[in-house]
PLY file of the C-alpha trace (Angstrom):
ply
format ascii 1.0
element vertex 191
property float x
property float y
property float z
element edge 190
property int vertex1
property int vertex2
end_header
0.00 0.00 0.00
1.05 3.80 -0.93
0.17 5.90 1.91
0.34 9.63 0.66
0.09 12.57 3.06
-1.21 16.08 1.93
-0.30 19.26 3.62
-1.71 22.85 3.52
-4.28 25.35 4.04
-7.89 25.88 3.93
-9.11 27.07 0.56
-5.78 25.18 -1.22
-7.97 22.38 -2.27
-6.11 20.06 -0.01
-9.20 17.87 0.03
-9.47 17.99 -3.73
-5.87 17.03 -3.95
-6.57 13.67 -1.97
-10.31 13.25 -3.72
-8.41 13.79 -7.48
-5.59 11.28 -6.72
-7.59 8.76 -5.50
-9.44 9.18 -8.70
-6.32 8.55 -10.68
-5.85 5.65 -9.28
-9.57 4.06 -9.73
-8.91 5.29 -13.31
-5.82 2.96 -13.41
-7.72 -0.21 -12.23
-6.67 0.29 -8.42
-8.11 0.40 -4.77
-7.82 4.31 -3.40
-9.40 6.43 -0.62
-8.94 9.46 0.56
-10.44 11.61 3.79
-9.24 15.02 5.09
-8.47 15.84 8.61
-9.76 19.43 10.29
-8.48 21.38 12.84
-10.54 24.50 12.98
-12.73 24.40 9.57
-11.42 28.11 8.21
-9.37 29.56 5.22
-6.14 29.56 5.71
-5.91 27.11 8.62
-3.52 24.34 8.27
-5.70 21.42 7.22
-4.31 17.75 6.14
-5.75 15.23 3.72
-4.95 11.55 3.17
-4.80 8.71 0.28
-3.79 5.50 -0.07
-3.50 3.76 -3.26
-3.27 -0.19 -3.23
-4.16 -3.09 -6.30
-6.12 -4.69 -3.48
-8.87 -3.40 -1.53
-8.08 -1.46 1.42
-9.50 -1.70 4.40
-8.04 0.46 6.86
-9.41 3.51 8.16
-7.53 5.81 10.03
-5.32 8.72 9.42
-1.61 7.98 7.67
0.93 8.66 10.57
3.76 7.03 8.55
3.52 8.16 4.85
5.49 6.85 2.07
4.81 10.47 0.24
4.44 13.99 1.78
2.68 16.74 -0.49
3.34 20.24 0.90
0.89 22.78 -0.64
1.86 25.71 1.63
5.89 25.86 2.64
4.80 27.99 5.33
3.83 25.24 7.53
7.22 23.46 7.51
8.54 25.03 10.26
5.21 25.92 12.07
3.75 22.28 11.91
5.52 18.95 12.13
4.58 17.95 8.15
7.51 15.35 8.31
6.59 13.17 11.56
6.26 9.56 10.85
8.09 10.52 7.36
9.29 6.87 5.71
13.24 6.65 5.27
13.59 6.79 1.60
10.05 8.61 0.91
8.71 11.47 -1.19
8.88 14.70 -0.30
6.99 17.82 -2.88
7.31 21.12 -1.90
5.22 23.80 -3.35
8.01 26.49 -3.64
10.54 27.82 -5.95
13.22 28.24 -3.48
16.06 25.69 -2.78
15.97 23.04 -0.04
19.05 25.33 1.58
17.11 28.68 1.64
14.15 26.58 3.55
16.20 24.62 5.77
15.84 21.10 4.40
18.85 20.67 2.99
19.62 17.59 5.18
16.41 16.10 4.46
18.00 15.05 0.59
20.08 13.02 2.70
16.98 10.53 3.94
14.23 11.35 1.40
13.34 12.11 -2.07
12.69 15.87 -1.98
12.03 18.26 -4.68
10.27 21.62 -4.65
8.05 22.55 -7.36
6.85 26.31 -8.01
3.01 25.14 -8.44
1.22 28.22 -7.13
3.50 30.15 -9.70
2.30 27.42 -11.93
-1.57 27.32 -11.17
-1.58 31.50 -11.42
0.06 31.16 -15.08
-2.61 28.63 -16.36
-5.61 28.42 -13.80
-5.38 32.17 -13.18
-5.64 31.61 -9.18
-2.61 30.21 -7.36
-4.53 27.07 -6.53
-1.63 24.60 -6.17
-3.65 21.47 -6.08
-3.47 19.92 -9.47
0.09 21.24 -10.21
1.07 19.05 -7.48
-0.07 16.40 -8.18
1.09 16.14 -11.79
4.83 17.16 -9.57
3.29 13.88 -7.73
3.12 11.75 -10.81
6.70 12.54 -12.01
8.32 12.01 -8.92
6.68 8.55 -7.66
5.32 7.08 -10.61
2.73 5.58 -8.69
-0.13 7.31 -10.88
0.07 8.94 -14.52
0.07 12.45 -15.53
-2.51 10.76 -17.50
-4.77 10.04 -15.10
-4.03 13.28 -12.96
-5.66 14.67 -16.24
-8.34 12.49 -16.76
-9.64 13.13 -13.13
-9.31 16.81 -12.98
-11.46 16.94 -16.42
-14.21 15.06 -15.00
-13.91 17.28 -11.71
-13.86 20.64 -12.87
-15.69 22.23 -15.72
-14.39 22.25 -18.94
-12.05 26.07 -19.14
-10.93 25.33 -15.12
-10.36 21.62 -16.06
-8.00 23.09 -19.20
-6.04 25.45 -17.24
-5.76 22.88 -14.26
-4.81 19.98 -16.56
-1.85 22.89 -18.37
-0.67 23.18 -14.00
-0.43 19.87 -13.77
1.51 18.98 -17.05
3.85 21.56 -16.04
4.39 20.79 -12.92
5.17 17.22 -14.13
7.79 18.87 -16.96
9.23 20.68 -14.25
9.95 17.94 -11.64
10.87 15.57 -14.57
13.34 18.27 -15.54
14.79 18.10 -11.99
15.00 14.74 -11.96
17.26 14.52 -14.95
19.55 17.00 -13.47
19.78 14.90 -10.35
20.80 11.78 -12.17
23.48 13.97 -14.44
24.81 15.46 -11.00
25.12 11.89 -9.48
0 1
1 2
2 3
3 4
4 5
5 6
6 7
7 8
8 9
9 10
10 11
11 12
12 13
13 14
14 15
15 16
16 17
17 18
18 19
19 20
20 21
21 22
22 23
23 24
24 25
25 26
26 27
27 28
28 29
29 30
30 31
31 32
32 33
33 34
34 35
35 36
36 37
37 38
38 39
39 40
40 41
41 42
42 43
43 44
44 45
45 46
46 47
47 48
48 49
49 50
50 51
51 52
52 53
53 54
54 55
55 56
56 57
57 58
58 59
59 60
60 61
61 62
62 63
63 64
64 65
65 66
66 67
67 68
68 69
69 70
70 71
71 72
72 73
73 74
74 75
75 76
76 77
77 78
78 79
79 80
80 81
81 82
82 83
83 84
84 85
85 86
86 87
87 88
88 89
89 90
90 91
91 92
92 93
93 94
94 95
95 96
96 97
97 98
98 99
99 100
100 101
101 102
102 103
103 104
104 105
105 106
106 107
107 108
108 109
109 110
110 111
111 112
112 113
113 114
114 115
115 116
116 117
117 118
118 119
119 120
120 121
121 122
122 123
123 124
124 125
125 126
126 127
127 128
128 129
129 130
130 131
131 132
132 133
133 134
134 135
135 136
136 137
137 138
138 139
139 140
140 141
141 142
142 143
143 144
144 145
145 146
146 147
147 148
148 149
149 150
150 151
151 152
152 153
153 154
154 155
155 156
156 157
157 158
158 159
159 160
160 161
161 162
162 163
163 164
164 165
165 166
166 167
167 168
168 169
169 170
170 171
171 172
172 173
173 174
174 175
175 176
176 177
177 178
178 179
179 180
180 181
181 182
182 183
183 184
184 185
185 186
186 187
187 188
188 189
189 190
C-alpha cells in the first residue's frame, strides 16, 4: 500500500488534492481512498488530507501517521507544523516552492528522502489564473513517484472541474510534471 500525506491550508484544495488522486488511481484499475483531517474548519488554517492507493482493496481507516509520500501545498507550515513526523526513510517529499531546499532549511532532508520543490502556485496562477496549487502538485506527484500517470491526474481533474478550469488545471499539472521531470534529470546527471 502507498500511503500519501497532503499538507496545507484551507481554501488550497487540499481535500481535492486527496479526492483527485484517489481518482487517478480508480482510473488505473486500483483500490484508493482518501479523507481530510480538520483542525478548525477556516481559510487559511492548516488542514491535512490523506490517500492510499493499493491493487487490493483497502481496508483500513484511520489517518496515515507514517507516509510513504508527503505533499506540501503551503511551505509555510514546515517550520510551524511537524509535516515530516512519521516521514518513511527513503520517501517522497513535494514542496510547493521555488526556493532551494538550503534557503528553507531542508537541505539535510535530501540526505533521507526524495525531496524536490516545485513552483506550483506560480504554476496554477500562469494557467488556472488563481494560485490554486492542487493539481500542479499532483502532476509534480506523478513525475516524482510514478505511482499514478500524468494521465490520469488529467483524466480526473477533467471530469472534476468544468471544462475552461479543467484546461487550465490539466496545463498546471503537465507543467508541474515537466518541471519535476526536468529536476529529476539534473539529479541523475549530478550523481
Amino acid at each position: 500500500m502507498f500511503a500519501v500525506r497532503i499538507h496545507g491550508r484551507g481554501g488550497q484544495g487540499v481535500v481535492t488534492a486527496a479526492e483527485l488522486l484517489a481518482l487517478a488511481a480508480f482510473l488505473e484499475e486500483r483500490h484508493a481512498q482518501a479523507f481530510p483531517s480538520f483542525g478548525s474548519e477556516r481559510t487559511g488554517a492548516p488542514v491535512v488530507s490523506f490517500c492510499r492507493i493499493d491493487d487490493r482493496e483497502i481496508r483500513v481507516r484511520e489517518p496515515i501517521m507514517e507516509p510513504d509520500a508527503l505533499i506540501v501545498q503551503d511551505p509555510t507550515l514546515l517550520h510551524q507544523v511537524d509535516v515530516f513526523g512519521g516521514m518513511r526513510q527513503g520517501g517522497y517529499i513535494l514542496i510547493n516552492t521555488g526556493r532551494r531546499l538550503a534557503e528553507l532549511g531542508l537541505a539535510e532532508f535530501a540526505e533521507d528522502f526524495k525531496v524536490l520543490t516545485v513552483p506550483a502556485s506560480e504554476l496554477a496562477r500562469e494557467h488556472v489564473g488563481r494560485p490554486l496549487p492542487n493539481a500542479a502538485l499532483l502532476g509534480g506527484f506523478a513525475a516524482l513517484t510514478g505511482v499514478v500517470s500524468l494521465d490520469s491526474i488529467t483524466t480526473a481533474i477533467s471530469a472534476r472541474f468544468p471544462r475552461k478550469v479543467a484546461r487550465g488545471n490539466a496545463a498546471a499539472a503537465a507543467a508541474a510534471h515537466g518541471h519535476v521531470l526536468g529536476q529529476l534529470e539534473r539529479v541523475r546527471h549530478a550523481a
